[in-house]
N, C-alpha and C positions, 0 to 999 in steps of 0.2 A: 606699782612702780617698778619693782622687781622685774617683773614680765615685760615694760617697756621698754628696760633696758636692756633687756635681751633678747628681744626683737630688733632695737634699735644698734648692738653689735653685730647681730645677724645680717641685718642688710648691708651694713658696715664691710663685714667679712665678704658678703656676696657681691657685693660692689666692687670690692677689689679682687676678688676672683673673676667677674664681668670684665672689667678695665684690662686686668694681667691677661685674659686670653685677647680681646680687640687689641692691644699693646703689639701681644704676639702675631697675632695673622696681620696685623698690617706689616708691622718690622719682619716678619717673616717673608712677605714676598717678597722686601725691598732687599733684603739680604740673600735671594735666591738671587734676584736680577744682578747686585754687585758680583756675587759668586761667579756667575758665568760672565758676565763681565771683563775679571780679570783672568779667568781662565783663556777668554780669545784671547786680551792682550798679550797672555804668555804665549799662547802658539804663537802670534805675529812677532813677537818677540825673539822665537828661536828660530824660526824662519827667515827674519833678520841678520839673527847670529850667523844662523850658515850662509845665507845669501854673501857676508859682509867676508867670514872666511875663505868664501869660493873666491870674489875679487881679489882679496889680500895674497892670495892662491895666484890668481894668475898677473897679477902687479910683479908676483916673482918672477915668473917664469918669464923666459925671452920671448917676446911679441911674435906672431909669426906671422908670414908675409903670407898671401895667398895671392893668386892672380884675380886681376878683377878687371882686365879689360885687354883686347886686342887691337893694336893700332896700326895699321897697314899703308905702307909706302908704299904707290905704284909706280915706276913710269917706264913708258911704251918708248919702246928701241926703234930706229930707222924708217918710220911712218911720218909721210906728209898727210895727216887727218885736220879737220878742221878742228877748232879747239871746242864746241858742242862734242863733235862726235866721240873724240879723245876722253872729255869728262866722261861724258856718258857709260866709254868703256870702261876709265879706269875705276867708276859707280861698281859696275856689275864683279870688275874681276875684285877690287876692295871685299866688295860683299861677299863674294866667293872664298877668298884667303880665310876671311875674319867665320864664314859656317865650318870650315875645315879645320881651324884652331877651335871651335868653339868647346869642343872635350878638356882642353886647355885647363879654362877656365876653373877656379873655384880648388886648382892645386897648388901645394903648399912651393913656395917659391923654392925652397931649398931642395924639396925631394922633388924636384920635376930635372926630367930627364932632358939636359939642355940639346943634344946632338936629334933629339926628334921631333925638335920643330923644327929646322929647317929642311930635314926628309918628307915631313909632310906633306908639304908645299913645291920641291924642289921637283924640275920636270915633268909636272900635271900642265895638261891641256885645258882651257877652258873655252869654252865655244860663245862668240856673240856675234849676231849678225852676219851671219854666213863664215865666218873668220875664225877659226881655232889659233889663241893667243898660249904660246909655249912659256912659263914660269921659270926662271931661276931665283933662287934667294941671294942676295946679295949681302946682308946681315942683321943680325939680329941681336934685340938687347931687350934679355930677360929680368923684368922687376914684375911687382904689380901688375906692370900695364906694360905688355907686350910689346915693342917693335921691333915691324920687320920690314924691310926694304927686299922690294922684289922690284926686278926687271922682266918687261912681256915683249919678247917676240913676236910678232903677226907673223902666223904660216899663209900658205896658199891660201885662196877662198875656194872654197866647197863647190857653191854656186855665188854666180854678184848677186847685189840684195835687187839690186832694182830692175833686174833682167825674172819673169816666170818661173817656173821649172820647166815648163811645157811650153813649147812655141807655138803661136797663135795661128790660128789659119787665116789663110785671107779670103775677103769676101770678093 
């Protein structure tokens, strides 16, 4: 009986040494996975934190303007055009003003140098349809969004549009 009973503490003990390691490797991984776990948390966490300081950061600071767009006034001085051809022009010389501001763009409203946009733009030629249209700027008003009032002179034509360059022979 003696001998039973300590065989039967033996397995007793071994049982619970079985249990107490299976215990551990199961709680064992479950407690690596928690670990890392809250280790991302904490990185997303301080990432947070500075993201949230960077804001709080510039909430202080004064907001600053940048340009973000060019708007162009045209109109055409002492031409009877039809009102097609007139759009069409003041299309190209628009588009023209707004590629030559386009450096403009994307600087800080305060540090831009207000006297050099309207040198930009001021007495350029732009050529449409046989027709070099002479620019003046007539004013300008610098925020975000850019306007500028310009007046186009039509000079001489080159050549008419609807005349060759070359005169046709006859047959």
């Amino acid at each position: 009986m003696k001998n039973q009973a300590i065989r039967l503490m033996a397995l007793f003990f071994l049982g619970m040494v079985a249990g107490g390691v299976l215990v551990t490797v199961t709680l064992g991984g479950q407690v690596d996975e928690i670990t890392h776990n809250n280790q991302l948390l904490s990185q997303q966490l301080e990432l947070c934190r500075d993201e949230l300081n960077q804001l709080k950061k510039s909430l202080g600071e004064k907001e600053k303007k940048v340009v973000t767009g060019i708007e162009p006034h045209i109109s055409i001085l002492g031409e009877n055009m039809a009102r097609l051809e007139e759009k069409n022009t003041i299309l190209v010389l628009e588009k023209q003003v707004r590629q030559w501001l386009e450096p403009v763009k994307g600087q800080e409203v305060d540090k831009l140098n207000y006297s050099l946009v309207p040198q930009i733009i001021d007495n350029r030629a732009v050529e449409f349809e046989g027709a070099n249209y002479q620019l003046k700027v007539q004013l300008v008003v610098i925020d975000t969004n850019i306007i500028i009032y310009v007046e186009a002179k039509k000079e001489k034509l080159t050549r008419p549009v609807n005349q060759p360059s070359e005169p046709d022979a006859e047959f």
